[in-house]
The first five atom37 places (N, CA, C, CB, O) and aatype in JSON, in Angstrom:
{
  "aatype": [20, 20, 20, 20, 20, 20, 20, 20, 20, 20, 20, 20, 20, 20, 20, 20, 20, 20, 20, 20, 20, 20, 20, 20, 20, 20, 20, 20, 20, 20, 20, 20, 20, 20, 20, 20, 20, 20, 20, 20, 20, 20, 20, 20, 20, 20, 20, 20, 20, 20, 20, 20, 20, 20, 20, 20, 20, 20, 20, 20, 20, 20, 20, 20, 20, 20, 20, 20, 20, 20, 20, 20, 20, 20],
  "atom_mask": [
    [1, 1, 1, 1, 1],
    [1, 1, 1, 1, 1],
    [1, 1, 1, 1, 1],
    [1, 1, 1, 1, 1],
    [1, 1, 1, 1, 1],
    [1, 1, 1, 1, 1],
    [1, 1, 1, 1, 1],
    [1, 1, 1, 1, 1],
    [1, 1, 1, 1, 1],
    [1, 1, 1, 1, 1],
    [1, 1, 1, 1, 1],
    [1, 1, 1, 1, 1],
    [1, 1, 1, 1, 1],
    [1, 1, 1, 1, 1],
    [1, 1, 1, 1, 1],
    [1, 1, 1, 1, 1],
    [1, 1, 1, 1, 1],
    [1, 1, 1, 1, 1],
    [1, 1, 1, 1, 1],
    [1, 1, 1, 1, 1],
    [1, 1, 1, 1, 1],
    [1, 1, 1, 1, 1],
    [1, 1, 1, 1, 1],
    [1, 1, 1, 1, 1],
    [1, 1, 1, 1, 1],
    [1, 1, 1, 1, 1],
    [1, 1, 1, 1, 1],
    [1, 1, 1, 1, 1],
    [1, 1, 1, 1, 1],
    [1, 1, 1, 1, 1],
    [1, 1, 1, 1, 1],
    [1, 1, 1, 1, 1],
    [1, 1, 1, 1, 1],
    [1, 1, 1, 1, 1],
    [1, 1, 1, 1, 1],
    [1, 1, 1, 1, 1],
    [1, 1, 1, 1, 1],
    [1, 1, 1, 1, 1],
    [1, 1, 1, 1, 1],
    [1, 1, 1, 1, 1],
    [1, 1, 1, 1, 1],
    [1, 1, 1, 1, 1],
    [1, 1, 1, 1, 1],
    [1, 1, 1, 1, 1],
    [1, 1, 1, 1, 1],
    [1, 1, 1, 1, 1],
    [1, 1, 1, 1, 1],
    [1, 1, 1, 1, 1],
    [1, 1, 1, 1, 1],
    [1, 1, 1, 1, 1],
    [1, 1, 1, 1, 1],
    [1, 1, 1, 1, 1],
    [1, 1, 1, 1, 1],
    [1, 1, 1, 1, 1],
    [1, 1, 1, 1, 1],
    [1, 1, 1, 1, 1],
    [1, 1, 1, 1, 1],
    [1, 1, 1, 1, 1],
    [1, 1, 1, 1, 1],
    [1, 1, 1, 1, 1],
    [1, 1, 1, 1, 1],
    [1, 1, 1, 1, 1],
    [1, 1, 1, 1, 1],
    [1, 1, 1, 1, 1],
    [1, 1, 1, 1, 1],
    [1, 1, 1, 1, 1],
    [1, 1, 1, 1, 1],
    [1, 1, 1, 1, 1],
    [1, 1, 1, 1, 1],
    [1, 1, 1, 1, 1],
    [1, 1, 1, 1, 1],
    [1, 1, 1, 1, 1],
    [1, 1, 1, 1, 1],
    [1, 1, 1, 1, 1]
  ],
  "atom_positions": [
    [[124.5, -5.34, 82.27], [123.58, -4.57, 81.45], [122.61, -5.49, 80.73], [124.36, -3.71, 80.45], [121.58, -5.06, 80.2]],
    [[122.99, -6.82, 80.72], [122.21, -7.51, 79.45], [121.26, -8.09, 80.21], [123.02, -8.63, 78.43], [120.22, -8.17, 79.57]],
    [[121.15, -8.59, 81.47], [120.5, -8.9, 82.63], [119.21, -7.93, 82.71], [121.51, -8.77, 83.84], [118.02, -8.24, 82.77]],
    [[120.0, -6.31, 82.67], [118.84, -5.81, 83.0], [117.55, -5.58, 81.78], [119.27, -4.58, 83.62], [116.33, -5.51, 81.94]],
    [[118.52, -5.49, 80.31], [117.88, -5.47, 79.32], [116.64, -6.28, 79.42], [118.66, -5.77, 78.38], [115.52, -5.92, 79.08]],
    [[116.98, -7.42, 79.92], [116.11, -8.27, 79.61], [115.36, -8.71, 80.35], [116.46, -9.03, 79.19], [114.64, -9.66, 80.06]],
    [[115.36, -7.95, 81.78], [114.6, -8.4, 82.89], [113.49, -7.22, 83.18], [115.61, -8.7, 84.18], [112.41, -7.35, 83.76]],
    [[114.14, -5.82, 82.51], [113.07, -4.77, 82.43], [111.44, -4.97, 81.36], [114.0, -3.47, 81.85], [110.34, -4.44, 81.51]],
    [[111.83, -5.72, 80.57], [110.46, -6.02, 79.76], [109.68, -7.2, 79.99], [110.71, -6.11, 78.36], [108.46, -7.22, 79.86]],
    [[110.41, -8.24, 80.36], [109.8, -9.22, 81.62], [109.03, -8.95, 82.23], [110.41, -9.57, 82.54], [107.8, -8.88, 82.18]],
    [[110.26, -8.65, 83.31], [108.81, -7.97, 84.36], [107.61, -6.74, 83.89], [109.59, -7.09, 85.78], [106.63, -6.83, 84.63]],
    [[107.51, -6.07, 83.25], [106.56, -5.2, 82.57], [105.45, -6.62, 82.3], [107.32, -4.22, 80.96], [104.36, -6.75, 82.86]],
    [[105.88, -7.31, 81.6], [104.89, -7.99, 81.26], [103.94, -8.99, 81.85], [105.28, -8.36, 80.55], [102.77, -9.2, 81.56]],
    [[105.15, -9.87, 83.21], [104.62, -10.77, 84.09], [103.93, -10.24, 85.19], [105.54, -11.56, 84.52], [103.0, -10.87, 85.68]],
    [[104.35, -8.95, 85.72], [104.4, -8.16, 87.02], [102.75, -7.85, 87.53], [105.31, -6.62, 86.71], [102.4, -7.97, 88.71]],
    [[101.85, -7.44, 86.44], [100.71, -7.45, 86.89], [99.8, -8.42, 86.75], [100.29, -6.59, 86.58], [98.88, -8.28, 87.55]],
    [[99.66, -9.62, 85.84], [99.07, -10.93, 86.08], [99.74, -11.61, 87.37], [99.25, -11.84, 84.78], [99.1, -12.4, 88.06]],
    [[101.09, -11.24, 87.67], [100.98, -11.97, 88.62], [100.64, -11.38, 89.74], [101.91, -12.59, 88.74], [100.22, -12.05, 90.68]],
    [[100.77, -10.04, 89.82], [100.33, -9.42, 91.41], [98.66, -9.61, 91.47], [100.79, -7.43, 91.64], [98.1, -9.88, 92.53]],
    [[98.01, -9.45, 90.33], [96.45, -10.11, 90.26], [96.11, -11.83, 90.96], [96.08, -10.21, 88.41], [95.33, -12.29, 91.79]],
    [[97.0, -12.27, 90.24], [96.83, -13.68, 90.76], [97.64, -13.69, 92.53], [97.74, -14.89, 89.43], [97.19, -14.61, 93.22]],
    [[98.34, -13.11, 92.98], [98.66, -13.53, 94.31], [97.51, -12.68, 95.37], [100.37, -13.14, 94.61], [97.17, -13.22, 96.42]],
    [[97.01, -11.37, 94.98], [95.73, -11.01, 95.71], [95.15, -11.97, 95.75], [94.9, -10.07, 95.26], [95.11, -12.58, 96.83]],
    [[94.44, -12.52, 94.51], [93.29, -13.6, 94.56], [93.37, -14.54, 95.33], [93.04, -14.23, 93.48], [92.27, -14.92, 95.73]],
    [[94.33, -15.17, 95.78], [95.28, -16.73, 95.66], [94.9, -15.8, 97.4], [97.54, -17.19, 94.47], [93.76, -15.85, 97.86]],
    [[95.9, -15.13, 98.05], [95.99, -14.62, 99.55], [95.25, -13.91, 99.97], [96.94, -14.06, 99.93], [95.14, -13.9, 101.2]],
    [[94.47, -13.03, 99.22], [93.12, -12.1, 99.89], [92.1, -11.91, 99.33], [93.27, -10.83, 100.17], [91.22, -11.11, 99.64]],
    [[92.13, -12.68, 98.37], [90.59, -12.93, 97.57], [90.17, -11.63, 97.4], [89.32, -13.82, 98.42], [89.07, -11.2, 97.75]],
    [[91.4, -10.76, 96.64], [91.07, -9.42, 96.14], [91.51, -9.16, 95.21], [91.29, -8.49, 96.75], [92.18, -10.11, 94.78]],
    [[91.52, -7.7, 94.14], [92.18, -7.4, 93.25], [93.23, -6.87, 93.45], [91.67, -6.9, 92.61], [92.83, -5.72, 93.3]],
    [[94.92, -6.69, 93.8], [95.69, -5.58, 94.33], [95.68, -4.92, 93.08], [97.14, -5.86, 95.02], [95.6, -5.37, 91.93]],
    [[95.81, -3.49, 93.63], [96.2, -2.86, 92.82], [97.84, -2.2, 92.21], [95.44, -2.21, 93.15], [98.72, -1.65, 92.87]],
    [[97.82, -2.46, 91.05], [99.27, -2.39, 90.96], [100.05, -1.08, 89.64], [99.65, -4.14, 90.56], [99.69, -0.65, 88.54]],
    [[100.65, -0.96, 90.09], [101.71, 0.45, 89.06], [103.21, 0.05, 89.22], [101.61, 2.46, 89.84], [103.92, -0.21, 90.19]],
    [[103.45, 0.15, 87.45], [104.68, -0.05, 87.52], [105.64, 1.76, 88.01], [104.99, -0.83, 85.89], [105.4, 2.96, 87.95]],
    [[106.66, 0.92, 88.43], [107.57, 2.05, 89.16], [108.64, 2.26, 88.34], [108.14, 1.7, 90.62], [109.53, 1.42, 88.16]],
    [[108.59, 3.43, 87.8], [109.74, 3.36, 86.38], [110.84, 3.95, 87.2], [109.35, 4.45, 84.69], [111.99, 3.63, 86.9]],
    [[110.66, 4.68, 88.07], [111.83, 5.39, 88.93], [112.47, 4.37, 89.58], [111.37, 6.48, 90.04], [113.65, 4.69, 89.73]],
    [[112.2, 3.15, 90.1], [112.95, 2.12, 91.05], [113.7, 1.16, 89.51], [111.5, 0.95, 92.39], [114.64, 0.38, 89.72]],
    [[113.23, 1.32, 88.27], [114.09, 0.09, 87.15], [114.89, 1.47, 87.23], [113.31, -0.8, 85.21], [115.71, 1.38, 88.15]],
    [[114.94, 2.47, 86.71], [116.21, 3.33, 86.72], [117.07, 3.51, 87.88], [115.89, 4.57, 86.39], [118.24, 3.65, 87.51]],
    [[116.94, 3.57, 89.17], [117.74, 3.3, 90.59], [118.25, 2.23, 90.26], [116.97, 3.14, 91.98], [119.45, 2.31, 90.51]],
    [[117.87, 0.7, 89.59], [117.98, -0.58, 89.59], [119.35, -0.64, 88.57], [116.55, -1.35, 89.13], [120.42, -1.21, 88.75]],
    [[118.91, 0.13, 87.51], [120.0, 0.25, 86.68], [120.91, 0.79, 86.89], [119.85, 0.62, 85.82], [121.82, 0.19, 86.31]],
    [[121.34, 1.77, 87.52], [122.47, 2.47, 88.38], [123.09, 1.76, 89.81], [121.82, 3.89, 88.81], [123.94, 2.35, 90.48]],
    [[122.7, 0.73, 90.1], [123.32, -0.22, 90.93], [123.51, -1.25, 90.08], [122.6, -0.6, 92.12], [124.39, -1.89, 90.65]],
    [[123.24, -1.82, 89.06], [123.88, -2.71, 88.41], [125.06, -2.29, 87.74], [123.1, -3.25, 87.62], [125.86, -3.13, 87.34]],
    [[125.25, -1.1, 87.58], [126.19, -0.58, 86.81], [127.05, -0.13, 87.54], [125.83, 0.25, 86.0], [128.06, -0.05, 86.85]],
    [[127.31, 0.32, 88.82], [128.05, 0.79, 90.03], [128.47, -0.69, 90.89], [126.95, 1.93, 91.01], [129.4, -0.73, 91.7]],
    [[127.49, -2.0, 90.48], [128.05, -2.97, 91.35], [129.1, -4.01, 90.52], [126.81, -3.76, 92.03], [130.19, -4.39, 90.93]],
    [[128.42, -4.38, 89.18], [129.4, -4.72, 88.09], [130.84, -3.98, 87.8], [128.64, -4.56, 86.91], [131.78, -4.62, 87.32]],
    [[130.97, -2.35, 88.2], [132.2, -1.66, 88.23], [132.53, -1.98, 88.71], [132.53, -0.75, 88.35], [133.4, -2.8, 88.4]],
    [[132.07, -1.6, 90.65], [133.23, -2.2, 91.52], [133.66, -3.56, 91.19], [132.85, -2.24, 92.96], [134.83, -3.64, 90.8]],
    [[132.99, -4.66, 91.26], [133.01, -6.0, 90.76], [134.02, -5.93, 90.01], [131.87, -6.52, 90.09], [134.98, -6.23, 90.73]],
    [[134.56, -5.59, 88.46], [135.38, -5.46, 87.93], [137.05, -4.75, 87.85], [134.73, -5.29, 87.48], [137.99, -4.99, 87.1]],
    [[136.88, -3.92, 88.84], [138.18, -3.27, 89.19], [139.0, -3.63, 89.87], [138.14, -2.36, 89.61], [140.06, -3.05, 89.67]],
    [[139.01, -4.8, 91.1], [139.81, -5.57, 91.78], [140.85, -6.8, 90.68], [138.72, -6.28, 92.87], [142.06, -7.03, 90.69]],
    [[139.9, -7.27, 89.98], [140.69, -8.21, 88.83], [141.57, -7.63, 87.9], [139.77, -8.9, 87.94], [142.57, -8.14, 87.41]],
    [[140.95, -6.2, 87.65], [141.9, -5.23, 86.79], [142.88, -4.82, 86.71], [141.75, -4.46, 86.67], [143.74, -4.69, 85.85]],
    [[142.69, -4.5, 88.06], [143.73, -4.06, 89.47], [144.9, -4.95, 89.71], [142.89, -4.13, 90.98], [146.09, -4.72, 89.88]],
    [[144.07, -6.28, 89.68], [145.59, -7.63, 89.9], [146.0, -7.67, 88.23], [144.91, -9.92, 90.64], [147.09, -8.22, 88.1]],
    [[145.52, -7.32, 87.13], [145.73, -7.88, 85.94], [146.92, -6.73, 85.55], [144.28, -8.05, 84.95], [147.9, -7.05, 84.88]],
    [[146.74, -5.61, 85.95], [148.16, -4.46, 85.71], [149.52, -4.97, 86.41], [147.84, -2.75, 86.54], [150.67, -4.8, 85.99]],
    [[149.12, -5.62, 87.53], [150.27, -6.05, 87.85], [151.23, -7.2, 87.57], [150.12, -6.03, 88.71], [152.33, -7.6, 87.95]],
    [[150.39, -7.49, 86.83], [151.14, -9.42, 86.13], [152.06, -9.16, 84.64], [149.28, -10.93, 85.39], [151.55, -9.1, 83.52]],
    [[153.48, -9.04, 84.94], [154.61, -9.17, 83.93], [153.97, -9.65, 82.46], [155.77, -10.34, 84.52], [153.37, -10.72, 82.59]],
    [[153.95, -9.21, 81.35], [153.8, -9.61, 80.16], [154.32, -11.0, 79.92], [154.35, -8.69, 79.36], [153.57, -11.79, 79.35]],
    [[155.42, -11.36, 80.26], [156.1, -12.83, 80.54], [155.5, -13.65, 81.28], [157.32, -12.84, 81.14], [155.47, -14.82, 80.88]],
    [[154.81, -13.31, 82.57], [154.63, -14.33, 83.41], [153.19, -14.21, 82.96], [155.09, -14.22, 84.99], [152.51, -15.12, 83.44]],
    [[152.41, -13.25, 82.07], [151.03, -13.79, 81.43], [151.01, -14.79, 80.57], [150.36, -12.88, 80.74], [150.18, -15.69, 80.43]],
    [[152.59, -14.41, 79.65], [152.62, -15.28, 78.19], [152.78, -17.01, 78.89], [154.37, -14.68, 76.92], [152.48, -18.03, 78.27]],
    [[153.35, -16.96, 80.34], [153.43, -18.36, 80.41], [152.93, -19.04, 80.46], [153.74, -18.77, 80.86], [153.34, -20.2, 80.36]],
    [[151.48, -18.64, 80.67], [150.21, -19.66, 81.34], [149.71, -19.71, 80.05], [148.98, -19.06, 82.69], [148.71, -20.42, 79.92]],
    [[150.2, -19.04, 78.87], [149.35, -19.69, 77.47], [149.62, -20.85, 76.57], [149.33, -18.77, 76.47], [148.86, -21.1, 75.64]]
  ]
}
């Protein structure tokens, strides 16, 4: 989540100086550009569905480890 926090106002801000500057730079044009608020919200719902899965396998092994055989490794 903190990834995306902070990568959604970023890019807002870098996203069209730089798509200006790579027209210029490759087609010696202006592109034209719009931000896509519907693809950061899709974006955010796979970070949050991939970080879950991501997290539930370790969880998964962590229910199964004896209170004893956790306390030993401390």
């Amino acid at each position: 989540m903190f990834s995306w926090i902070v990568a959604v106002p970023l890019s807002m801000l870098i996203s069209q100086p730089l798509a200006k500057a790579v027209g210029q730079v490759m087609f010696n044009v202006n592109l034209f550009y719009q931000y896509n608020y519907s693809a950061v919200l899709i974006w955010l719902v796979a970070v949050v569905v991939i970080s879950t899965l991501a997290s539930i396998v370790p969880a998964r092994r962590a229910t199964l480890v004896s209170v004893r055989d956790s306390l030993a490794y401390a």
